[in-house]
N, CA, C and O atoms as CSV, one atom per row, in Angstrom:
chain,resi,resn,atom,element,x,y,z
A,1,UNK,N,N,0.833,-1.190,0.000
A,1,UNK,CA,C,0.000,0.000,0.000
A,1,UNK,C,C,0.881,1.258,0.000
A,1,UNK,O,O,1.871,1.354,0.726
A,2,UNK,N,N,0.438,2.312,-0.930
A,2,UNK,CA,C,1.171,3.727,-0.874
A,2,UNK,C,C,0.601,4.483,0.209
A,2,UNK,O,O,-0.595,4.293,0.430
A,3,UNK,N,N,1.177,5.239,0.871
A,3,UNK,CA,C,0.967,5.966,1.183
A,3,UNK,C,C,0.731,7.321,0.721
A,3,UNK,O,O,0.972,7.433,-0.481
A,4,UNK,N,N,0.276,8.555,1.372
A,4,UNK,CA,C,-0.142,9.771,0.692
A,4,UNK,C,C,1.293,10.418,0.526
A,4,UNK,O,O,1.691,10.312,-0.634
A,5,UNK,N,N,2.131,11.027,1.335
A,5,UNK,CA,C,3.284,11.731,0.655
A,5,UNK,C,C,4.332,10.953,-0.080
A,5,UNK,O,O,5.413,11.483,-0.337
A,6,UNK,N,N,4.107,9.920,-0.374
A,6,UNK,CA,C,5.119,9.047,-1.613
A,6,UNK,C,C,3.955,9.133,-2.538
A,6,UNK,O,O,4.409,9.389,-3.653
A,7,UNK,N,N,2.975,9.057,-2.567
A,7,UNK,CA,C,2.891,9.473,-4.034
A,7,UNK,C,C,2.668,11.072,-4.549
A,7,UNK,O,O,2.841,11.448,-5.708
A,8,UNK,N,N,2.268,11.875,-3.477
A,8,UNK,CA,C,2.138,12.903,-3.784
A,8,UNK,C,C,3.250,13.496,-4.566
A,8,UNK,O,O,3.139,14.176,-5.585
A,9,UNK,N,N,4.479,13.101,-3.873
A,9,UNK,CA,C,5.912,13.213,-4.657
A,9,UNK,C,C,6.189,12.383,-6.376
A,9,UNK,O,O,6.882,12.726,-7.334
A,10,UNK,N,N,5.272,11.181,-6.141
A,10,UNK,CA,C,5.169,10.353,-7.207
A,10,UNK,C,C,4.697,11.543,-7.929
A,10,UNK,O,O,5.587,12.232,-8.426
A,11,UNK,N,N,3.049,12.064,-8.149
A,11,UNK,CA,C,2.632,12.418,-8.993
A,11,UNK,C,C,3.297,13.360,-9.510
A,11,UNK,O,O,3.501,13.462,-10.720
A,12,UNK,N,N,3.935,14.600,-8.141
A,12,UNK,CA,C,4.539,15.471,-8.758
A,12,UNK,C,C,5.845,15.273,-10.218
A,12,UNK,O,O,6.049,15.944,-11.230
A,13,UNK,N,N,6.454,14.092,-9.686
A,13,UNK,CA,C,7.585,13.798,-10.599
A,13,UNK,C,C,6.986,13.709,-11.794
A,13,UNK,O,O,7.374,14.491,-12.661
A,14,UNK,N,N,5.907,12.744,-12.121
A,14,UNK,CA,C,5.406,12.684,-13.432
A,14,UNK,C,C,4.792,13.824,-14.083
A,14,UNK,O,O,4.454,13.862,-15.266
A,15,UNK,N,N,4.673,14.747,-13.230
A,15,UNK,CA,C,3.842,16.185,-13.664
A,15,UNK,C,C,5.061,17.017,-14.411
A,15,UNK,O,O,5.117,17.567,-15.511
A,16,UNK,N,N,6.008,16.871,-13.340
A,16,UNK,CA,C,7.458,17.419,-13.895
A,16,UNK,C,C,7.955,16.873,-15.297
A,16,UNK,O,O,8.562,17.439,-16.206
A,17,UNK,N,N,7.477,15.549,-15.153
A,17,UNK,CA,C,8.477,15.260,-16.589
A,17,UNK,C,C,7.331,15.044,-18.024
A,17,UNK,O,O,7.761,14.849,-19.161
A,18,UNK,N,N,5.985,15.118,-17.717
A,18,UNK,CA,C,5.094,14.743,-18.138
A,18,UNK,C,C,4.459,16.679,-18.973
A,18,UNK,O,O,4.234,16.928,-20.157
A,19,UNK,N,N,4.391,17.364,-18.098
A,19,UNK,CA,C,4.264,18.513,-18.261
A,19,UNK,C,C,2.328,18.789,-18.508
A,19,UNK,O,O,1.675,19.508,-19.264
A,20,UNK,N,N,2.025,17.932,-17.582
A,20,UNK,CA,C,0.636,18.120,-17.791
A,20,UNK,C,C,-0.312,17.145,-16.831
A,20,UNK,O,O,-0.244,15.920,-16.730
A,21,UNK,N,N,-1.133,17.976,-16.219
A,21,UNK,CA,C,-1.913,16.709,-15.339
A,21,UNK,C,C,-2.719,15.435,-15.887
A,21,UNK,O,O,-2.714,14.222,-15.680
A,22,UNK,N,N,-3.361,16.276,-16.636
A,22,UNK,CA,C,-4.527,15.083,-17.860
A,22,UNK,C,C,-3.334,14.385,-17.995
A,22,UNK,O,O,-3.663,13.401,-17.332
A,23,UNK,N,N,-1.909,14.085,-18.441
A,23,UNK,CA,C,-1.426,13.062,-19.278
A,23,UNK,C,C,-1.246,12.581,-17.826
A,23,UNK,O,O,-1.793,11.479,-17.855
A,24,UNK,N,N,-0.762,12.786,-16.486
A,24,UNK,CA,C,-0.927,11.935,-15.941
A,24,UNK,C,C,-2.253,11.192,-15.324
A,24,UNK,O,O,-2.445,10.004,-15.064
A,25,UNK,N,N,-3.097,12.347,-15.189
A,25,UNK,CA,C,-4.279,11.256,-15.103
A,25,UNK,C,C,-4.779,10.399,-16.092
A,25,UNK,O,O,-5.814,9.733,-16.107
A,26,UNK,N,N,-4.268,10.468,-16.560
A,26,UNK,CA,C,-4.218,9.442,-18.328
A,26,UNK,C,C,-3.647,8.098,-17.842
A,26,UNK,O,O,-4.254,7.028,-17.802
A,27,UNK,N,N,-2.296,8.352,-17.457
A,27,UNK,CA,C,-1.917,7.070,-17.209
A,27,UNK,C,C,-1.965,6.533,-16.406
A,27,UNK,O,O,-1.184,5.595,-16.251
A,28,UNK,N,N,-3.141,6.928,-15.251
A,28,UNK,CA,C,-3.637,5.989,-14.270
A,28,UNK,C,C,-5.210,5.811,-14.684
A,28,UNK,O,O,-5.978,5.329,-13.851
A,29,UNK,N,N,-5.569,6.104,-15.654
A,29,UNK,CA,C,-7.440,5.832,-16.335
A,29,UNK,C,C,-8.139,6.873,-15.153
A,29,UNK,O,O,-9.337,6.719,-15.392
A,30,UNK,N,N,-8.059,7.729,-14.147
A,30,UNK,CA,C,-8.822,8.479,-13.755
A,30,UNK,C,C,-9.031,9.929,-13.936
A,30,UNK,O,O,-8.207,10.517,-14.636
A,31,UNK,N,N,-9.835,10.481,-13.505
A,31,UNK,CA,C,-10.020,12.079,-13.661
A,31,UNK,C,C,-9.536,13.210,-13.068
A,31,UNK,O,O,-9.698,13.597,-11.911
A,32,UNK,N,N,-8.764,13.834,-14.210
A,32,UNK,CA,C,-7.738,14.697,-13.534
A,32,UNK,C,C,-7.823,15.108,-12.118
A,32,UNK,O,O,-6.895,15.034,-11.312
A,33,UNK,N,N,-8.799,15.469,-11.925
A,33,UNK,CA,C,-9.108,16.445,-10.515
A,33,UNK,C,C,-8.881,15.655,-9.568
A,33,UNK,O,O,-8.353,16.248,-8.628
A,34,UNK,N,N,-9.122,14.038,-9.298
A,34,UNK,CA,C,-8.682,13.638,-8.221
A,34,UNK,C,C,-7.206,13.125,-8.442
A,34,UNK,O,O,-6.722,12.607,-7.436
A,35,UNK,N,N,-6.601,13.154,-9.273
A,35,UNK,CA,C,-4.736,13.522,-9.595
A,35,UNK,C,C,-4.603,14.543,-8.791
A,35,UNK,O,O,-4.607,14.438,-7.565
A,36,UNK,N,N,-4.483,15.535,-9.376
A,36,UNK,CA,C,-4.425,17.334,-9.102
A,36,UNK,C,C,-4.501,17.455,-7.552
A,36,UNK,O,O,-3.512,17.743,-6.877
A,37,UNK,N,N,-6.005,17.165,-6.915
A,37,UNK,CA,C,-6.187,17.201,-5.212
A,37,UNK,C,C,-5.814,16.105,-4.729
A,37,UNK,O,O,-6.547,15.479,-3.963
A,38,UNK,N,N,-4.691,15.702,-5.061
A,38,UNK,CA,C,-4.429,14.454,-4.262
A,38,UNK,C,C,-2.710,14.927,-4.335
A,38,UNK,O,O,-1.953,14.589,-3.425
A,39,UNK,N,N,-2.415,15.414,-5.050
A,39,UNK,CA,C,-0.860,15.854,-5.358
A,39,UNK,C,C,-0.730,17.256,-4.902
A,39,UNK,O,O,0.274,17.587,-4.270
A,40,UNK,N,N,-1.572,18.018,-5.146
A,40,UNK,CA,C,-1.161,19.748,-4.431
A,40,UNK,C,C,-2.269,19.942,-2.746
A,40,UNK,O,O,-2.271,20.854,-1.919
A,41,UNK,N,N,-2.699,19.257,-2.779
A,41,UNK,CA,C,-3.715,19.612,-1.767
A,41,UNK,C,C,-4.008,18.400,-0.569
A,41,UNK,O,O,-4.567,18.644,0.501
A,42,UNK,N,N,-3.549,17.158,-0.952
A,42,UNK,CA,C,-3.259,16.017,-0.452
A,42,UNK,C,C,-4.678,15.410,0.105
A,42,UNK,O,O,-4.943,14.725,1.093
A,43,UNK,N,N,-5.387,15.894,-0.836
A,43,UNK,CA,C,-6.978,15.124,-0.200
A,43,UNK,C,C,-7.248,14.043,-0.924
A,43,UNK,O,O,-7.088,14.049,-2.145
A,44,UNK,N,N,-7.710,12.937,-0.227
A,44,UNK,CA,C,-7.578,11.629,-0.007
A,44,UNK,C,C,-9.098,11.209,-1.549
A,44,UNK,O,O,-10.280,11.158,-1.208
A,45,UNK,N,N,-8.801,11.049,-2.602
A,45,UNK,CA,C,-10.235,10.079,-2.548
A,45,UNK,C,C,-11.045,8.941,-2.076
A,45,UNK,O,O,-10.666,7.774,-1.972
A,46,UNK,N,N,-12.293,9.462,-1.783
A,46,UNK,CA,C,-13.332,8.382,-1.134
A,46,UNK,C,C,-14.007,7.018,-1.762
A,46,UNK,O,O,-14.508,6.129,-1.074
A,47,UNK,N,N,-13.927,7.021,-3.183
A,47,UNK,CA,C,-14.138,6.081,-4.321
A,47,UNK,C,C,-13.528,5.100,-3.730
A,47,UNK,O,O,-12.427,5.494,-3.346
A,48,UNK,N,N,-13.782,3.608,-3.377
A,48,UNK,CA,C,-12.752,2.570,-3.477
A,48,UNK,C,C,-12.093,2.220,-4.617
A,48,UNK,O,O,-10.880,2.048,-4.730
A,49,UNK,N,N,-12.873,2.127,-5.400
A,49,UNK,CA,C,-11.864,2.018,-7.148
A,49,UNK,C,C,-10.511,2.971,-7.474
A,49,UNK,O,O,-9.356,2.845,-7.882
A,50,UNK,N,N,-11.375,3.929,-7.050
A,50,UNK,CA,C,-10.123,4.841,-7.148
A,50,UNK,C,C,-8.942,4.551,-6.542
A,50,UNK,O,O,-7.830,4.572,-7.069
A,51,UNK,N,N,-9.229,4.264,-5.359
A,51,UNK,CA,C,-8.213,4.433,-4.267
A,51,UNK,C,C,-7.231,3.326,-4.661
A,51,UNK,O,O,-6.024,3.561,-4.707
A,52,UNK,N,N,-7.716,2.174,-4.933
A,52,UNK,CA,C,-7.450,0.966,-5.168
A,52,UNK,C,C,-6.397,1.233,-6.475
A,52,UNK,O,O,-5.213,1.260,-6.137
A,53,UNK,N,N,-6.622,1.400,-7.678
A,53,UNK,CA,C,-5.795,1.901,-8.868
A,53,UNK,C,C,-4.845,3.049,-8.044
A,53,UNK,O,O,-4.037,3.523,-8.842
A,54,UNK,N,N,-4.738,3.484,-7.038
A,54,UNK,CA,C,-3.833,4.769,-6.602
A,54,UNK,C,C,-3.016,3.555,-5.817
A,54,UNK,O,O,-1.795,3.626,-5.956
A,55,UNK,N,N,-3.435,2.615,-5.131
A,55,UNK,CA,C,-2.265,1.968,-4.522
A,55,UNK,C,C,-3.313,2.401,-2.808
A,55,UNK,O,O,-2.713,1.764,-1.942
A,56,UNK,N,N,-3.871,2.756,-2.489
A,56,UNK,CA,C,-4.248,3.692,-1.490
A,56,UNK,C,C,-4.893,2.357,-0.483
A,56,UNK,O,O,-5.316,1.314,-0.983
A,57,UNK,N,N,-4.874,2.569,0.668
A,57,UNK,CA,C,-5.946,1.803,1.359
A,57,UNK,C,C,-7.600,1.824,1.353
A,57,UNK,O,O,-8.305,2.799,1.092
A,58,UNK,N,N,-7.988,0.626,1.674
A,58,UNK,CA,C,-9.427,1.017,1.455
A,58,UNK,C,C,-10.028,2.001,3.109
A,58,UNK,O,O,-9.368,2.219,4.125
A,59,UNK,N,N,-11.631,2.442,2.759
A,59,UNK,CA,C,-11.253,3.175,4.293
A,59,UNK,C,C,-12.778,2.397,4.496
A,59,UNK,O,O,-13.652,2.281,3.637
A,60,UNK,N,N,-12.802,1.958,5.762
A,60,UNK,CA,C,-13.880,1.597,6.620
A,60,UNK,C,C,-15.330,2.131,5.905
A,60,UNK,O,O,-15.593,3.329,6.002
A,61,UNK,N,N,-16.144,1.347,5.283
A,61,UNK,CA,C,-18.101,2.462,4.692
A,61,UNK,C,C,-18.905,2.973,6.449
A,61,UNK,O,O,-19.870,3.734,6.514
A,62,UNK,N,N,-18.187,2.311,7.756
A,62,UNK,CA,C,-19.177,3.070,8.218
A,62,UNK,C,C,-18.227,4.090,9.306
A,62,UNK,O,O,-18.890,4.961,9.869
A,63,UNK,N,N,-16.885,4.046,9.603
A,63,UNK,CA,C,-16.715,4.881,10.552
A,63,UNK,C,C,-15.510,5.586,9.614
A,63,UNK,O,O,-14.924,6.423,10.300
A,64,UNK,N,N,-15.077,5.517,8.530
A,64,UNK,CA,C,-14.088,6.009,7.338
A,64,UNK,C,C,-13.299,6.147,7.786
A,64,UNK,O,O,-12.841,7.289,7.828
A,65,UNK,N,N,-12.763,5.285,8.286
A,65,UNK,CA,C,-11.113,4.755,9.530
A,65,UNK,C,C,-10.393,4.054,7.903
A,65,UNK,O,O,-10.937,3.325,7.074
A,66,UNK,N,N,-9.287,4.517,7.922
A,66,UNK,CA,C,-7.996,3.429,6.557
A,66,UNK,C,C,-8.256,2.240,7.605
A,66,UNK,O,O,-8.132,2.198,8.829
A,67,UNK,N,N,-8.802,0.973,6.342
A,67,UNK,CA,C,-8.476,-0.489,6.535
A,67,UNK,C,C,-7.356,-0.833,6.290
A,67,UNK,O,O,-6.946,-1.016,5.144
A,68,UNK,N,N,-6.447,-1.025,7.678
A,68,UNK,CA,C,-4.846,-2.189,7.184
A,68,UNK,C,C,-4.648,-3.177,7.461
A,68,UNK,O,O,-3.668,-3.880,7.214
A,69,UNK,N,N,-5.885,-3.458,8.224
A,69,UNK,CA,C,-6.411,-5.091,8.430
A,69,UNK,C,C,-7.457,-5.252,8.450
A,69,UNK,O,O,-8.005,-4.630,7.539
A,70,UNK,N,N,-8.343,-5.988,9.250
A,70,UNK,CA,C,-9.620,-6.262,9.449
A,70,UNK,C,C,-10.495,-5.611,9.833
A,70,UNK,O,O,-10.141,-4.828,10.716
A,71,UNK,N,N,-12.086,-5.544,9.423
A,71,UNK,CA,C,-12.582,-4.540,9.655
A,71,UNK,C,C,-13.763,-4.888,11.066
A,71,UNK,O,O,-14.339,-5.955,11.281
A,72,UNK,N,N,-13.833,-3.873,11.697
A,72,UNK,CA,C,-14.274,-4.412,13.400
A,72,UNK,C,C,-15.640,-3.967,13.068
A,72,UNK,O,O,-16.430,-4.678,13.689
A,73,UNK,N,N,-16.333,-2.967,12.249
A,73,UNK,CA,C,-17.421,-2.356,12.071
A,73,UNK,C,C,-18.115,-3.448,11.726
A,73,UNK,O,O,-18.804,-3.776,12.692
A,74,UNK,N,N,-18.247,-4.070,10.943
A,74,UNK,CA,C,-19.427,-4.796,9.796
A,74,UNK,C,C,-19.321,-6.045,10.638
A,74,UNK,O,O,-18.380,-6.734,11.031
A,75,UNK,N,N,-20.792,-6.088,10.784
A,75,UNK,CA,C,-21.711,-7.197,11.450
A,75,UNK,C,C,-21.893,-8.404,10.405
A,75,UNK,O,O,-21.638,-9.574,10.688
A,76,UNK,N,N,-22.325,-8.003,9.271
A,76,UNK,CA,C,-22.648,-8.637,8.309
A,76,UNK,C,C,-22.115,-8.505,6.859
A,76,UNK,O,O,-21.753,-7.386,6.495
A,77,UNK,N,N,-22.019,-9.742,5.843
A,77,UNK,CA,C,-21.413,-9.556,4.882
A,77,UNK,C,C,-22.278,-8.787,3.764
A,77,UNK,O,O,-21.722,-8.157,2.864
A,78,UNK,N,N,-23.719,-8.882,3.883
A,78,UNK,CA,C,-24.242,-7.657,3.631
A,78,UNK,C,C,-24.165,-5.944,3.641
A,78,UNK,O,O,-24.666,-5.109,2.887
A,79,UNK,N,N,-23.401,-5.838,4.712
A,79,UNK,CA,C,-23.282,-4.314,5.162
A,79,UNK,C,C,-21.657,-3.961,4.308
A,79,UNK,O,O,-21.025,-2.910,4.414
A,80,UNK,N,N,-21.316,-5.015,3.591
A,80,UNK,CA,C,-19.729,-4.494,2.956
A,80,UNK,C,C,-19.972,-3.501,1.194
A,80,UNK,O,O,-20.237,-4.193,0.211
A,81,UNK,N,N,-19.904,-2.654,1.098
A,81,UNK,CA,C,-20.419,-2.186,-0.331
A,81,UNK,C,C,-19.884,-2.748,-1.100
A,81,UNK,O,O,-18.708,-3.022,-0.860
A,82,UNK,N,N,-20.545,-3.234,-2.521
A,82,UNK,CA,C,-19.770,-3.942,-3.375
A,82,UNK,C,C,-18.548,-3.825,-3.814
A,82,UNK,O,O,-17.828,-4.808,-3.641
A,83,UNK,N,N,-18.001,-2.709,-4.448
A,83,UNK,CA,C,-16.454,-2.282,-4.535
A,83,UNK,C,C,-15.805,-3.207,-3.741
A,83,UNK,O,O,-15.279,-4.233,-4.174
A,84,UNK,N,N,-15.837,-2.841,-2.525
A,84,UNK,CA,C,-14.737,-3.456,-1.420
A,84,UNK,C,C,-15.266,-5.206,-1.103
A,84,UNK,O,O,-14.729,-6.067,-0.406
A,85,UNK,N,N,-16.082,-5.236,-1.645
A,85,UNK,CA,C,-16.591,-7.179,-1.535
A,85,UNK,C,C,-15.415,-7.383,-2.863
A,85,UNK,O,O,-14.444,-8.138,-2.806
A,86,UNK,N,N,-15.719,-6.665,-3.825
A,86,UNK,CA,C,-15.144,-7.092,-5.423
A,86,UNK,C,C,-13.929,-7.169,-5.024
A,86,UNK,O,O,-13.384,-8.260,-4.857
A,87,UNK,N,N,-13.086,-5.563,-4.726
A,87,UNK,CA,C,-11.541,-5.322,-4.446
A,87,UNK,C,C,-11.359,-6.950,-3.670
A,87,UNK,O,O,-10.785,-7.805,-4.345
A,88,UNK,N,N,-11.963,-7.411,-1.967
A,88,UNK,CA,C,-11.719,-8.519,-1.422
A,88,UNK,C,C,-11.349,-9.516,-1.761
A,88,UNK,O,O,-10.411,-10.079,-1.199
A,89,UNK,N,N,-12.199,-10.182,-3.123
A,89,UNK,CA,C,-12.736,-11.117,-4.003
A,89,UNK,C,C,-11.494,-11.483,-4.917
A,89,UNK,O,O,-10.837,-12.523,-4.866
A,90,UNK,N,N,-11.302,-10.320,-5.825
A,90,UNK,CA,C,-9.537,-9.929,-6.580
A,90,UNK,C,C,-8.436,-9.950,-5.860
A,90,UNK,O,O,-7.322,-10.230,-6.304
A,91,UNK,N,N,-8.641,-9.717,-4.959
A,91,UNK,CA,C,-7.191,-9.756,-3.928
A,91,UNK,C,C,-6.901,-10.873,-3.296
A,91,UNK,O,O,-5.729,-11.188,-3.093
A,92,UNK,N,N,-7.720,-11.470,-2.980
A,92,UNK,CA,C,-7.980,-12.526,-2.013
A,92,UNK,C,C,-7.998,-12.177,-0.412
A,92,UNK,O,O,-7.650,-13.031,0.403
A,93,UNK,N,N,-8.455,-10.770,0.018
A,93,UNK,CA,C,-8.647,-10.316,1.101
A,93,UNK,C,C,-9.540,-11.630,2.312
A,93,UNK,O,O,-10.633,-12.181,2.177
A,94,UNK,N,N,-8.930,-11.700,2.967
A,94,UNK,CA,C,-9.951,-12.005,4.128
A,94,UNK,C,C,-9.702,-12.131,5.496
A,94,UNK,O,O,-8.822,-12.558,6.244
A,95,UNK,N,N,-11.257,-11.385,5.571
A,95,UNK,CA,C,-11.297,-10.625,7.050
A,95,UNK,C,C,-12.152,-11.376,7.758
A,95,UNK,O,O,-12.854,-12.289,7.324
A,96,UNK,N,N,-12.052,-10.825,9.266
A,96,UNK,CA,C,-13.179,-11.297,9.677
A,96,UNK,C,C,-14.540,-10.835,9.840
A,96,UNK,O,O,-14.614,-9.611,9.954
A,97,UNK,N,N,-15.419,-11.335,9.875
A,97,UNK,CA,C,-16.626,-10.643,10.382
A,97,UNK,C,C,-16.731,-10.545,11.918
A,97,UNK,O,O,-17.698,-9.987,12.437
């Protein structure tokens, strides 16, 4: 998992040598703006997809705590939003309930 000021430095480098945000949000498939506020302003996106293609941790759907292990909130495998069932599923995540 990345953390926020290694990539913030990441993005910057590619901005530097890239000379443009769109081309780097290009080469991660997302939309500039969460490039841009994530590199000058260091705000986190809330998307799991997103986060997930950034390298980022996922964050808790009910108390928005970063997951770096198991999640203590969810009662049920119902209460997990799909994203983060899918991300689980692809990864081979498993937690407990």
């Amino acid at each position: 998992m990345t953390n926020i000021p290694n990539l913030q430095k990441s993005l910057n480098r590619r901005h530097r040598k890239l000379k443009s945000w769109r081309l780097v949000a290009k080469e991660y498939g997302i939309n500039v703006g969460y490039i841009y506020r994530l590199a000058k302003q260091g705000i986190e996106p809330e998307n799991p997809s997103i986060r997930q293609i950034l390298g980022l941790p996922l964050k808790c759907p009910h108390c928005q705590h970063r997951l770096e292990g198991q999640i203590k909130h969810v009662k049920s495998l119902w209460d997990y939003p799909v994203n983060l069932l899918k991300y689980m599923v692809i990864n081979r995540e498993e937690w407990k309930l």
